[in-house]
C-alpha positions in Angstrom: -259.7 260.3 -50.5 -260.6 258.6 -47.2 -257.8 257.6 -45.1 -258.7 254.3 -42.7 -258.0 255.2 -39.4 -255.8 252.0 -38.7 -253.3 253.7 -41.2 -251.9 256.1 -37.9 -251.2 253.0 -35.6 -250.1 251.0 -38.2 -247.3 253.7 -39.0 -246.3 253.6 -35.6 -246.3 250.2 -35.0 -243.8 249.8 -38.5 -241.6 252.8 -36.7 -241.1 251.3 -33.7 -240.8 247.7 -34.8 -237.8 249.4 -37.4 -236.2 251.4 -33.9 -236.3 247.5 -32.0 -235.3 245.5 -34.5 -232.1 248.1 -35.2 -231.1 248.1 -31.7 -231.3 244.0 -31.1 -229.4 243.8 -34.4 -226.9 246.3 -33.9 -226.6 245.5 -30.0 -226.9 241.9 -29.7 -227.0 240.6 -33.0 -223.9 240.6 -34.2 -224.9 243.7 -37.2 -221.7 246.3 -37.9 -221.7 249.2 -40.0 -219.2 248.8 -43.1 -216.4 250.7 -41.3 -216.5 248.9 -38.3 -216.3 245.4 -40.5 -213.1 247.0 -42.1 -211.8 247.9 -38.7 -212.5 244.3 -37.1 -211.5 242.8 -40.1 -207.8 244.6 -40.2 -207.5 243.8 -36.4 -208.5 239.8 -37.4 -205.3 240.0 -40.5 -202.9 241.4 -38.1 -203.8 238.9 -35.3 -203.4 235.9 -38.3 -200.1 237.7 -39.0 -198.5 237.8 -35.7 -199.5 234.2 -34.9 -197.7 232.8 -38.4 -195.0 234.8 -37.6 -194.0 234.2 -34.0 -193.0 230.8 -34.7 -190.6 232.4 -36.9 -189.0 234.7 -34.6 -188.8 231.8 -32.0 -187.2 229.4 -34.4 -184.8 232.5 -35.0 -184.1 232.0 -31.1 -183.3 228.8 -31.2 -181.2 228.8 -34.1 -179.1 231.8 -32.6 -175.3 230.9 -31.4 -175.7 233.9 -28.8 -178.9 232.9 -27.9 -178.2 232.1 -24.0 -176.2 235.0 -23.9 -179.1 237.1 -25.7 -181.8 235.5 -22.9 -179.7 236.6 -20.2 -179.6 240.4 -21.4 -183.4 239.9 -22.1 -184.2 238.8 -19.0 -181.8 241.6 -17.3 -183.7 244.4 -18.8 -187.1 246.2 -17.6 -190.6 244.3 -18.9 -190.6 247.9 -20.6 -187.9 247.6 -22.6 -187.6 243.7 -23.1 -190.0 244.2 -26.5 -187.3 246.8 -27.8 -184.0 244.7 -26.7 -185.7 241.5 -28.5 -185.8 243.7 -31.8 -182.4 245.2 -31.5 -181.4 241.2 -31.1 -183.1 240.8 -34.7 -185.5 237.3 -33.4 -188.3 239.4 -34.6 -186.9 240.6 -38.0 -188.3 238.5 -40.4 -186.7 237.2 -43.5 -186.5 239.3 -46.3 -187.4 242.3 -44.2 -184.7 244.8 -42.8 -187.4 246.5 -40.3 -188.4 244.2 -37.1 -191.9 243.8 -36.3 -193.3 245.3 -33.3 -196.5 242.9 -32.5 -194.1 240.1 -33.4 -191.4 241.3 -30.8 -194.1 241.2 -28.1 -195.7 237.9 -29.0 -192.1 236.5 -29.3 -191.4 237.9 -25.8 -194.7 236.1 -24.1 -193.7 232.7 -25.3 -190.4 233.2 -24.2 -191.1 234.3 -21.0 -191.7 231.0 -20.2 -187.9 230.4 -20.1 -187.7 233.3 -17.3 -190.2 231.6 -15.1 -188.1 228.4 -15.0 
């Protein structure tokens, strides 16, 4: 059997256009492995979650009888710690949860900041 002798380049030619075409796709093109999709995609939930919830936890400020008492000690304590003496308050425990949430707590904390700056 006689091979034609554009069979070589042509082989080539399909190798490298596959090695180009996966590196635009996978660089610029927006292409993910299925692990990196789940991983994106997790980050994406937890993002949605925190931003439904904060309203929560600043409502929960508002509606707090202590609350310019509990700004005060906020405000008083170390940007450090702020995120763990807004949990121990309880803004950023949720209803029906006993555990407060972390992401919440700082999320809660940047909108609130606001109120130090004035």
């Amino acid at each position: 059997m006689k091979v034609p002798e554009w069979t070589k380049p042509a082989i080539w030619g399909a190798v490298a256009g596959a090695v180009a075409l996966s590196i635009i796709g996978f660089g610029w093109g927006g292409w993910m492995l299925a692990g990196t999709a789940e991983k994106v995609a997790k980050e994406q939930s937890q993002a949605a979650v925190v931003a439904a919830l904060t309203p929560i936890c600043i409502k929960q400020s508002e509606e707090d009888p202590q609350r310019n008492v509990q700004l005060a000690a906020l405000e008083a304590e170390s940007n450090w710690q702020r995120r763990d003496k807004l949990m121990d308050i309880g803004w950023a425990t949720m209803p029906g949860s006993d555990q407060p949430n972390r992401a919440v707590a700082a999320a809660c904390l940047e909108q609130l900041a606001e109120l130090f700056n004035k």
